[in-house]
GUVO-860235 format. One record per residue (C-alpha): residue in one letter; x, y, z. Coordinates in steps of 0.25 Angstrom, whole numbers, plus 5000, padded with zeros to 4 digits. Layout:
AXYZ;...
***
This chain:
X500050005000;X500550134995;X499850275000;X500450405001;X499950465013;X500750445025;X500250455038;X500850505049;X500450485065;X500650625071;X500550625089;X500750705098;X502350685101;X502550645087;X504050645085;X504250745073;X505550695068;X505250545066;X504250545053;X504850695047;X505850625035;X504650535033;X503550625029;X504250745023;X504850645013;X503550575011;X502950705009;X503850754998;X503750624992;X502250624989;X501750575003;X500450635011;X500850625026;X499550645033;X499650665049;X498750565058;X498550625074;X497850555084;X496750665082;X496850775071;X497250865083;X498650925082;X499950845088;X501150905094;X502450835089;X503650805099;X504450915091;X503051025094;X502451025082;X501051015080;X500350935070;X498950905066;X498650775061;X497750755047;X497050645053;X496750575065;X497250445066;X495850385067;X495550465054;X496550395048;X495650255042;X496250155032;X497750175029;X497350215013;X498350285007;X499450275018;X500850275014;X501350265029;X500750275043;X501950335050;X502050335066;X503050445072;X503450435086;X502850515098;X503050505113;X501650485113;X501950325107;X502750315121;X501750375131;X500550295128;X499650235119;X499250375112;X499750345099;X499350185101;X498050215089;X499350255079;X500050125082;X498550065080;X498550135066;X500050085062;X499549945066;X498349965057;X499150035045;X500149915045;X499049815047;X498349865033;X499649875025;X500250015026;X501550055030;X501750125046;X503050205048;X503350225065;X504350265072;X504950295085;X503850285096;X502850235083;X503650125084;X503250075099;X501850125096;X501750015084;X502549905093;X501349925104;X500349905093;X501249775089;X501549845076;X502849795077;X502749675082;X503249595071;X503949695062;X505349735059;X505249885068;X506149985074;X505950095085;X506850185093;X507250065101;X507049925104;X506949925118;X505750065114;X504949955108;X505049845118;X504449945127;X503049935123;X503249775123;X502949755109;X503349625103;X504049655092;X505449655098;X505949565088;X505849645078;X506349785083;X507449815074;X508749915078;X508649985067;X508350135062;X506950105054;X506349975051;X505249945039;X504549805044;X503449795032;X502549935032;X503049965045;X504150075048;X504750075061;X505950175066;X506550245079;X506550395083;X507650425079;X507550375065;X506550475056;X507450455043;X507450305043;X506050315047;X505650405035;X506750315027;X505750175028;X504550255026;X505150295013;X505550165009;X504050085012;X503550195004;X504550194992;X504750344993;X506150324993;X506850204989;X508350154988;X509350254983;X508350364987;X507950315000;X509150295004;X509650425000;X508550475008;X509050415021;X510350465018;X510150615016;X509150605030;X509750525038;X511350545035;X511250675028;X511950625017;X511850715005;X512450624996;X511050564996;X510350674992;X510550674977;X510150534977;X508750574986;X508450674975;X508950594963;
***
Protein backbone atom coordinates (compact mmCIF):
# COMPACT_ATOMS: atom_id res chain seq x y z
CA UNK A 1 0.00 0.00 0.00
CA UNK A 2 1.25 3.20 -1.26
CA UNK A 3 -0.52 6.85 0.02
CA UNK A 4 0.99 10.02 0.24
CA UNK A 5 -0.20 11.55 3.21
CA UNK A 6 1.84 11.06 6.30
CA UNK A 7 0.50 11.27 9.60
CA UNK A 8 2.07 12.53 12.23
CA UNK A 9 0.88 11.97 16.13
CA UNK A 10 1.42 15.46 17.75
CA UNK A 11 1.18 15.55 22.32
CA UNK A 12 1.74 17.51 24.61
CA UNK A 13 5.69 16.99 25.30
CA UNK A 14 6.22 16.10 21.87
CA UNK A 15 10.09 15.88 21.20
CA UNK A 16 10.58 18.54 18.32
CA UNK A 17 13.86 17.27 17.09
CA UNK A 18 12.96 13.53 16.51
CA UNK A 19 10.59 13.44 13.32
CA UNK A 20 11.99 17.16 11.71
CA UNK A 21 14.45 15.54 8.68
CA UNK A 22 11.51 13.19 8.28
CA UNK A 23 8.82 15.58 7.25
CA UNK A 24 10.38 18.51 5.67
CA UNK A 25 11.91 15.90 3.18
CA UNK A 26 8.70 14.25 2.81
CA UNK A 27 7.21 17.45 2.17
CA UNK A 28 9.41 18.71 -0.40
CA UNK A 29 9.37 15.42 -2.11
CA UNK A 30 5.42 15.38 -2.77
CA UNK A 31 4.23 14.35 0.64
CA UNK A 32 1.01 15.65 2.87
CA UNK A 33 2.07 15.59 6.45
CA UNK A 34 -1.16 15.89 8.29
CA UNK A 35 -0.93 16.43 12.32
CA UNK A 36 -3.30 13.99 14.44
CA UNK A 37 -3.67 15.47 18.46
CA UNK A 38 -5.44 13.65 21.01
CA UNK A 39 -8.33 16.41 20.41
CA UNK A 40 -7.88 19.18 17.79
CA UNK A 41 -7.04 21.61 20.74
CA UNK A 42 -3.47 23.03 20.43
CA UNK A 43 -0.32 21.03 22.07
CA UNK A 44 2.84 22.60 23.43
CA UNK A 45 5.97 20.81 22.22
CA UNK A 46 9.09 19.89 24.76
CA UNK A 47 11.00 22.69 22.83
CA UNK A 48 7.54 25.51 23.44
CA UNK A 49 6.02 25.50 20.57
CA UNK A 50 2.40 25.37 19.99
CA UNK A 51 0.75 23.37 17.47
CA UNK A 52 -2.69 22.57 16.40
CA UNK A 53 -3.50 19.28 15.33
CA UNK A 54 -5.72 18.79 11.71
CA UNK A 55 -7.52 15.93 13.30
CA UNK A 56 -8.26 14.26 16.24
CA UNK A 57 -6.92 10.90 16.59
CA UNK A 58 -10.39 9.51 16.66
CA UNK A 59 -11.30 11.38 13.43
CA UNK A 60 -8.66 9.80 11.92
CA UNK A 61 -10.95 6.18 10.42
CA UNK A 62 -9.59 3.76 8.00
CA UNK A 63 -5.79 4.23 7.17
CA UNK A 64 -6.73 5.25 3.28
CA UNK A 65 -4.24 6.96 1.68
CA UNK A 66 -1.41 6.73 4.39
CA UNK A 67 1.90 6.74 3.58
CA UNK A 68 3.34 6.41 7.21
CA UNK A 69 1.80 6.71 10.70
CA UNK A 70 4.79 8.36 12.42
CA UNK A 71 5.10 8.37 16.52
CA UNK A 72 7.40 11.12 18.02
CA UNK A 73 8.62 10.73 21.57
CA UNK A 74 6.94 12.68 24.54
CA UNK A 75 7.45 12.54 28.28
CA UNK A 76 3.89 11.89 28.17
CA UNK A 77 4.71 8.10 26.73
CA UNK A 78 6.69 7.87 30.18
CA UNK A 79 4.30 9.28 32.83
CA UNK A 80 1.18 7.24 32.10
CA UNK A 81 -1.06 5.82 29.73
CA UNK A 82 -2.11 9.18 28.04
CA UNK A 83 -0.75 8.59 24.82
CA UNK A 84 -1.72 4.39 25.13
CA UNK A 85 -4.95 5.18 22.36
CA UNK A 86 -1.84 6.31 19.71
CA UNK A 87 -0.11 3.05 20.61
CA UNK A 88 -3.63 1.39 20.12
CA UNK A 89 -3.87 3.24 16.45
CA UNK A 90 0.11 2.04 15.44
CA UNK A 91 -1.20 -1.61 16.47
CA UNK A 92 -4.31 -1.05 14.37
CA UNK A 93 -2.34 0.79 11.31
CA UNK A 94 0.25 -2.35 11.20
CA UNK A 95 -2.50 -4.84 11.79
CA UNK A 96 -4.32 -3.55 8.21
CA UNK A 97 -1.02 -3.17 6.31
CA UNK A 98 0.52 0.21 6.61
CA UNK A 99 3.84 1.36 7.59
CA UNK A 100 4.24 3.00 11.52
CA UNK A 101 7.51 4.90 12.08
CA UNK A 102 8.37 5.53 16.29
CA UNK A 103 10.72 6.60 18.03
CA UNK A 104 12.25 7.36 21.31
CA UNK A 105 9.55 7.03 23.88
CA UNK A 106 7.12 5.76 20.82
CA UNK A 107 8.99 3.07 21.12
CA UNK A 108 8.08 1.85 24.65
CA UNK A 109 4.61 2.96 23.95
CA UNK A 110 4.35 0.35 21.08
CA UNK A 111 6.24 -2.60 23.25
CA UNK A 112 3.23 -1.97 25.95
CA UNK A 113 0.80 -2.41 23.25
CA UNK A 114 2.99 -5.81 22.35
CA UNK A 115 3.80 -3.96 19.01
CA UNK A 116 7.01 -5.26 19.30
CA UNK A 117 6.77 -8.34 20.46
CA UNK A 118 7.95 -10.31 17.63
CA UNK A 119 9.64 -7.81 15.58
CA UNK A 120 13.33 -6.86 14.67
CA UNK A 121 12.90 -3.05 16.96
CA UNK A 122 15.19 -0.52 18.41
CA UNK A 123 14.75 2.27 21.28
CA UNK A 124 16.99 4.39 23.27
CA UNK A 125 18.00 1.41 25.19
CA UNK A 126 17.61 -1.88 26.01
CA UNK A 127 17.17 -1.89 29.38
CA UNK A 128 14.30 1.39 28.56
CA UNK A 129 12.32 -1.31 26.88
CA UNK A 130 12.50 -3.93 29.45
CA UNK A 131 11.00 -1.60 31.77
CA UNK A 132 7.58 -1.87 30.70
CA UNK A 133 7.92 -5.80 30.83
CA UNK A 134 7.36 -6.20 27.14
CA UNK A 135 8.13 -9.54 25.71
CA UNK A 136 10.09 -8.80 23.08
CA UNK A 137 13.56 -8.63 24.39
CA UNK A 138 14.75 -10.95 22.12
CA UNK A 139 14.55 -8.92 19.39
CA UNK A 140 15.85 -5.49 20.68
CA UNK A 141 18.47 -4.79 18.40
CA UNK A 142 21.72 -2.25 19.48
CA UNK A 143 21.51 -0.43 16.67
CA UNK A 144 20.77 3.32 15.44
CA UNK A 145 17.36 2.43 13.55
CA UNK A 146 15.65 -0.87 12.84
CA UNK A 147 13.11 -1.47 9.70
CA UNK A 148 11.26 -4.96 11.07
CA UNK A 149 8.48 -5.25 8.08
CA UNK A 150 6.22 -1.79 7.88
CA UNK A 151 7.58 -0.94 11.32
CA UNK A 152 10.33 1.64 12.02
CA UNK A 153 11.70 1.87 15.29
CA UNK A 154 14.63 4.36 16.55
CA UNK A 155 16.34 6.12 19.67
CA UNK A 156 16.16 9.74 20.65
CA UNK A 157 19.04 10.53 19.63
CA UNK A 158 18.65 9.26 16.15
CA UNK A 159 16.33 11.86 14.11
CA UNK A 160 18.46 11.22 10.72
CA UNK A 161 18.51 7.52 10.81
CA UNK A 162 15.09 7.73 11.65
CA UNK A 163 14.09 10.00 8.71
CA UNK A 164 16.80 7.76 6.71
CA UNK A 165 14.24 4.29 7.09
CA UNK A 166 11.37 6.31 6.62
CA UNK A 167 12.81 7.35 3.31
CA UNK A 168 13.73 3.90 2.37
CA UNK A 169 10.01 2.07 3.08
CA UNK A 170 8.69 4.84 1.02
CA UNK A 171 11.18 4.72 -1.97
CA UNK A 172 11.74 8.60 -1.68
CA UNK A 173 15.36 8.06 -1.83
CA UNK A 174 17.09 4.90 -2.83
CA UNK A 175 20.64 3.67 -3.04
CA UNK A 176 23.31 6.19 -4.31
CA UNK A 177 20.76 9.00 -3.20
CA UNK A 178 19.84 7.72 0.09
CA UNK A 179 22.86 7.14 0.98
CA UNK A 180 23.93 10.49 0.10
CA UNK A 181 21.31 11.84 1.97
CA UNK A 182 22.46 10.21 5.27
CA UNK A 183 25.86 11.40 4.51
CA UNK A 184 25.20 15.16 3.92
CA UNK A 185 22.85 15.04 7.48
CA UNK A 186 24.37 12.96 9.53
CA UNK A 187 28.25 13.44 8.73
CA UNK A 188 28.08 16.73 7.04
CA UNK A 189 29.83 15.50 4.20
CA UNK A 190 29.59 17.76 1.23
CA UNK A 191 31.01 15.42 -1.12
CA UNK A 192 27.39 13.94 -1.01
CA UNK A 193 25.83 16.84 -2.10
CA UNK A 194 26.16 16.72 -5.87
CA UNK A 195 25.18 13.18 -5.71
CA UNK A 196 21.82 14.14 -3.39
CA UNK A 197 21.11 16.83 -6.33
CA UNK A 198 22.19 14.72 -9.34
Amino acid sequence: MSGKTVYLAVYDTLADWETGYATAHLTQNGFNVRTVGPSTGPVTTMGGLRIEPDLALDQLGEPGDTAVFMLPGAGLWDSGDDLAPFARAARRFIGLGYPVAAICGATAGLAREGVLDGVAHTSAARAYLDATGYGGGGHYRDTDAVTDGNLITAGPTEPVAFAREVFALLGVYEGEKLDAWYRLFKHSDASAYETLTS
